[in-house]
N, C-alpha and C positions, 0 to 999 in steps of 0.2 A: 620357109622363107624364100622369094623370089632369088633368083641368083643373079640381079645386080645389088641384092642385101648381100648377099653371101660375101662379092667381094668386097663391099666396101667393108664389111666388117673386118676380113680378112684383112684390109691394108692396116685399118687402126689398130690392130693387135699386134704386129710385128712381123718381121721381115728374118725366121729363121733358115729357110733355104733361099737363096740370090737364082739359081737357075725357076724355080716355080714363080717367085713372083715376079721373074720376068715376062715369064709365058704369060701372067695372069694379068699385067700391064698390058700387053699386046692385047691381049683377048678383049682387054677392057678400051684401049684404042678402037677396035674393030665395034663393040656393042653401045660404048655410051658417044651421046652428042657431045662435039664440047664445051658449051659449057657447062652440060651437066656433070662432066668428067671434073671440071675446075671448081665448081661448086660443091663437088664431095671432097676435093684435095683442100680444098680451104678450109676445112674443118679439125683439118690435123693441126698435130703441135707441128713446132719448126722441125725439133729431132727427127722427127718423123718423114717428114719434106727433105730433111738433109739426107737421109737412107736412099732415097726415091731420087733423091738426083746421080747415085752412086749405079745403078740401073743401066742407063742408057745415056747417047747425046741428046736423045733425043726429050728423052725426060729432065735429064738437066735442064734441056731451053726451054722445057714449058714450065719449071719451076723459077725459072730465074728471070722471066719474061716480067718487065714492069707491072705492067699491069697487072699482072696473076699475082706480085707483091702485095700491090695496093689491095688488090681483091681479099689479099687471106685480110691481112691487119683488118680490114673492115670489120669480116667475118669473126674475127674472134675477137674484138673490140665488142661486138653489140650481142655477142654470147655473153660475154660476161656482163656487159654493162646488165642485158637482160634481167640479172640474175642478181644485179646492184654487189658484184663482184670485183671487181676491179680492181686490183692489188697495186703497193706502193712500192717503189722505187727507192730506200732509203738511205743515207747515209749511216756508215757505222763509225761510234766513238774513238776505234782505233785510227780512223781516218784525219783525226785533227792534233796534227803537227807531232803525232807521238813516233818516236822512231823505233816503229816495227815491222814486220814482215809476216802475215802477206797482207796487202791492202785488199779491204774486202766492203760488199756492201750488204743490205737487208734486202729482202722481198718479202712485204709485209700484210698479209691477208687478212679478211673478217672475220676467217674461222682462230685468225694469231699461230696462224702452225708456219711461222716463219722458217725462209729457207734464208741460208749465206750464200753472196755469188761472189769468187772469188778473181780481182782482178787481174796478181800479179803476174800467172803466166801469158795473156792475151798480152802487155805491156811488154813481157821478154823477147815476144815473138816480133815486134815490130822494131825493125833496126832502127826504122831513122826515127825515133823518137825522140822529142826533147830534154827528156827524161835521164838519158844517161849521164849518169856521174852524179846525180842531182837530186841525193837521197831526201831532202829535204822536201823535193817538191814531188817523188815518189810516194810520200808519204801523208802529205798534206792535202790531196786530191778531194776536192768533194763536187757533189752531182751537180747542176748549176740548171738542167732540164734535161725533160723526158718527153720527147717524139717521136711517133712512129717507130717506138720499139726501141730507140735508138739515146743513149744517156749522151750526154755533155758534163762531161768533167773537166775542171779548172783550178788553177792555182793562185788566186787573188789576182782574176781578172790579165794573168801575165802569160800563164802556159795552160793550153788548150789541148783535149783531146776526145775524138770519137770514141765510141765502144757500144757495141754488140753485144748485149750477157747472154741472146739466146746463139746466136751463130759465133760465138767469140772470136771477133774478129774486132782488133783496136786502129786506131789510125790515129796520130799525134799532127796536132793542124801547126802548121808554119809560127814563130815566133813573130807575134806584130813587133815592128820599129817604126813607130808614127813622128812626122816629125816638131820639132817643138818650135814653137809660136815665139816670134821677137821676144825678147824679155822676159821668159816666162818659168817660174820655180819647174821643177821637176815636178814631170805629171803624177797624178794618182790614177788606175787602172781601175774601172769598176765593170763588172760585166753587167748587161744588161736582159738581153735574148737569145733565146735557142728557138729556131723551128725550122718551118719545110715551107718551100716556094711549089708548089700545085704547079703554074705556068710552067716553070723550066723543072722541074724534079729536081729541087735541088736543097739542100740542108743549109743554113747559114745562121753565123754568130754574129751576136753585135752586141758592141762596148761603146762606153764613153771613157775620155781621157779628162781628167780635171785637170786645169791647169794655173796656176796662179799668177797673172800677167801685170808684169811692174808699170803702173803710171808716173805722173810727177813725183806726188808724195806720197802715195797709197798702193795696195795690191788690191788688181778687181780678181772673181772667180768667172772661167767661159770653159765650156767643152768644146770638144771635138768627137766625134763618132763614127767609129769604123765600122764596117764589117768584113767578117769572110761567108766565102762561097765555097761548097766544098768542090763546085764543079770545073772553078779554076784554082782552086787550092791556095789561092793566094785571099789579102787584105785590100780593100779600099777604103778610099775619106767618103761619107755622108754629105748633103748637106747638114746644116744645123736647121733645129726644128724652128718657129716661130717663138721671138722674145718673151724670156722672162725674165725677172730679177735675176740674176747667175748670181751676184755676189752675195746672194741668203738662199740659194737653193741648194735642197739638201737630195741627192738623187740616192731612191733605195732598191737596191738589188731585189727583185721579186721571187723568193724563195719556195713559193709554190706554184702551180700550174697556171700561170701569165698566159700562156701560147694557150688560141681558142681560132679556129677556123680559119689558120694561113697569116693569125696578126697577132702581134706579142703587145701584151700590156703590164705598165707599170707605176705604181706612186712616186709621185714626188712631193717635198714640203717645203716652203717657206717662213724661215725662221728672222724673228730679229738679230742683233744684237746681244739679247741677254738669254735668245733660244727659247721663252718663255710662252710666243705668240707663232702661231703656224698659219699660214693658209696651203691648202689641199689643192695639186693637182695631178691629172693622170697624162702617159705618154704612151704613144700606141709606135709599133713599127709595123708595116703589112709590106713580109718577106716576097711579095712577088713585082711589087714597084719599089723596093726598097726606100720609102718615103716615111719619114719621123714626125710626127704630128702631135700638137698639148690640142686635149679636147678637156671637156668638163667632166669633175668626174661625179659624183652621186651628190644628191644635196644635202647629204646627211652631216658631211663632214665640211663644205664652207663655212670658214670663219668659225672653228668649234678651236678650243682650247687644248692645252698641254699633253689634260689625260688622254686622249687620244690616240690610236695609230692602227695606223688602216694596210692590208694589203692588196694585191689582187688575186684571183685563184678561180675555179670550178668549182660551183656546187651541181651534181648529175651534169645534165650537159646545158648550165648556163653558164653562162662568164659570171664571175662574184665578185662582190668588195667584201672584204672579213672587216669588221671594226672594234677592236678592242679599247675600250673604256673602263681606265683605274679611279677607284676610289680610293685615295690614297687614307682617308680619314677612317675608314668602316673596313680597310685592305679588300676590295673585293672586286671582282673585275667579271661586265660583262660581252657578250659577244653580239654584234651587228651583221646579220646574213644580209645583203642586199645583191638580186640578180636583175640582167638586162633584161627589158621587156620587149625593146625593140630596138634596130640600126636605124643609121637614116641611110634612106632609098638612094641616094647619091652616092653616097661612100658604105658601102655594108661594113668598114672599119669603124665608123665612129658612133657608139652608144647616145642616144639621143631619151630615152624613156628608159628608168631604175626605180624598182620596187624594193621595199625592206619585209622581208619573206618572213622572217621569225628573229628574235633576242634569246637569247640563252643567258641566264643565270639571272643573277648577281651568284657568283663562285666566288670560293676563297683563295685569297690572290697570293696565298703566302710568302715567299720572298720573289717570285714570278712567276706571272705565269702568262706563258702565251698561244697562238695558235699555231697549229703546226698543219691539217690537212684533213680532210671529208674520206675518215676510210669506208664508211656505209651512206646511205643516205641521212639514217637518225644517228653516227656514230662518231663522235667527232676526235681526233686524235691532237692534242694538246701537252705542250712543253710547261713539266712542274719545276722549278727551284725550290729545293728548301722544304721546313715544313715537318708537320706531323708527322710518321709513317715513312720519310724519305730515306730511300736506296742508294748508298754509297756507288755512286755511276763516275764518270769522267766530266769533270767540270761542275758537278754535284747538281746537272740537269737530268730531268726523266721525265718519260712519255708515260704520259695518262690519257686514257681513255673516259669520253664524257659520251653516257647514253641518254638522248635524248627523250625515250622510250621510258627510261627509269629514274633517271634524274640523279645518279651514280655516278662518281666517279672514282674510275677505279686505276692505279698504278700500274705500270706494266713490269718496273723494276730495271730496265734499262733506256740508256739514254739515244735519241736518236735525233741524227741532224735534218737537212733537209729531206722531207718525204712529198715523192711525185708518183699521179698515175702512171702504171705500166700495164703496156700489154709485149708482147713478145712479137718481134717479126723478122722479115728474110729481108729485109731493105739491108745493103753495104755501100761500101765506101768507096772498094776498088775496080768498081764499074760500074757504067751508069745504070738508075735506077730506070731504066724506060722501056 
């Protein structure tokens, strides 16, 4: 074996004397270019990266150097994607409102040899968190998106927090106080987005505030929508997107992987009065202009009826609308894959051409049943209620597994909340990422 194999071998097996592999770090400063030298570190896991920065200063700063961040996540983003790997991010059942300890999540694979990543000591370690005293919202925490390695956890859209599961390192974002509109009931808090601004490097969330604003003799419904920056740590107002009915919009938190190429997307629906009659729209945020926009969304769903309900999400690496249609008469519900075929040239934000890729089922819909997230390409991971065979879980929901390959669908025996792509990276919170 050549010996620039030797050592690269030598780094991905471990780090049992600290004085040789440091000689062997020099040696390999002196023999490899660099970016060949970045291009073999980007292959390791984080653990691994985190030993290597423990070495030198000097290895620390090639480790922690922005770019060499962006570089690994790439790198081990399109290893696994390669390999239609790509493991889930998941919420665990303990996590919804139950008062115990430790709060923990899933990391949910193809092969199902799930691991527990456990949050509560990363939350201990961060003093100024919101958290303190506030067992309730300790406990209540679920995943809200998954970026760059990087979870967003929230508490009904009120208490926000970073978290790192590979470098465990948590940061609790500022409490929004937005303020309230002449006249207007007590907001409701709904989160909307999680992603990453490319321009500036930088992480931010964004919410809308419902508000209920008194007229003459009526209450109308209007938002407001903030966001944060993780780069000035702080909140600001939005503008408001372009008009729509506000007083029959119904705005839905997009529970799967929304965020696609620097622009978060999300359904929204138009109800009557008796909630019977919908129309379909979508809202895009693109984190680097911070600009809110209603674009159209697939044609599948204008003007379609009750049984309906659509999300947004990834299938491989297209942006997706999931569409789930019940038969309430025959109980059976199927599934509408549709991905983007193209942007338009003007705004690479706004889908302009959607294809409907495959249907799935008619499945039996037994007392619910919904989508939950694309763990393979042919594999799809779906929320059961109820039903034949069902597994006393938490809230008497459980994740099944639908193969599209066999036409099976199989139980997994426990219940899980929101599920998002994960890959692991070195991006933090407490220095810039550049």
């Amino acid at each position: 074996m050549p010996h620039g194999h030797e050592h690269q071998a030598y780094i991905a097996c471990g780090f049992e004397n600290r004085q040789v592999v440091k000689s062997k770090l020099m040696e390999a400063e002196r023999t490899f270019p660099e970016d060949l030298l970045e291009a073999i570190l980007s292959r390791l896991r984080v653990r691994q990266l985190l030993q290597l920065r423990c070495i030198s200063k000097l290895w620390c700063s090639k480790i922690d150097k922005g770019s060499f961040i962006q570089r690994h996540y790439q790198t081990q983003h399109d290893m696994l994607h390669q390999e239609d790997a790509i493991p889930l991010f998941c919420d665990k059942p303990s996590v919804f409102g139950l008062d115990e300890d430790p709060v923990q999540f899933y990391i949910v694979s193809k092969k199902l040899d799930n691991a527990i990543l456990c949050l509560t000591p990363d939350l201990n370690r961060d003093s100024s968190r919101d958290f303190v005293g506030k067992k309730e919202l300790f406990n209540s925490l679920i995943c809200a998106g998954v970026v760059n390695g990087v979870a967003l956890l929230h508490w009904k859209g009120e208490y926000f927090g970073l978290w790192n599961p590979a470098t465990r390192e948590f940061k609790s974002i500022p409490h929004p106080r937005p303020n309230n509109p002449d006249n207007a009931k007590e907001g409701i808090a709904n989160f909307l987005g999680f992603g990453f601004d490319f321009k500036h490097n930088d992480f931010k969330v964004i919410r809308s505030i419902e508000w209920m604003i008194r007229l003459e003799d009526d209450w109308e419904r209007t938002y407001i929508y903030e966001m944060y920056s993780l780069r000035s740590n702080s909140w600001k107002s939005l503008e408001t997107p372009p008009s729509v009915p506000c007083h029959c919009l119904y705005m839905r938190e997009t529970v799967t992987d929304g965020y696609f190429n620097g622009v978060h997307y999300w359904p929204a629906s138009e109800m009557d009065d008796t909630f019977t009659s919908r129309e379909f729209y979508m809202f895009t945020f693109n984190f680097s202009t911070d600009v809110v926009k209603l674009v159209d969304p697939p044609p599948r769903v204008r003007g379609e009826g009750p049984k309906w309900e659509w999300t947004v999400g990834k299938y491989k690496e297209f942006l997706a609308a999931i569409f789930t249609g019940r038969n309430e008469e025959d109980n059976e519900c199927v599934f509408q894959i549709w991905v983007v075929t193209k942007f338009d040239d003007d705004d690479p934000a706004v889908p302009v051409s959607w294809q409907n890729l495959f249907t799935v089922g008619p499945l039996p819909a037994f007392d619910g049943l919904w989508f939950n997230a694309f763990l393979t390409e042919n594999d799809l991971l779906l929320t059961v209620q109820g039903g034949e065979g069902a597994t006393e879980t938490v809230g008497g929901f459980e994740c099944a597994l639908y193969s599209r390959t066999t036409g099976a669908l199989k139980r997994m025996g426990v219940g899980l909340g929101n599920c998002l792509r994960y890959v692991e990276s070195l991006y933090c919170f407490h220095k810039k990422n550049e």
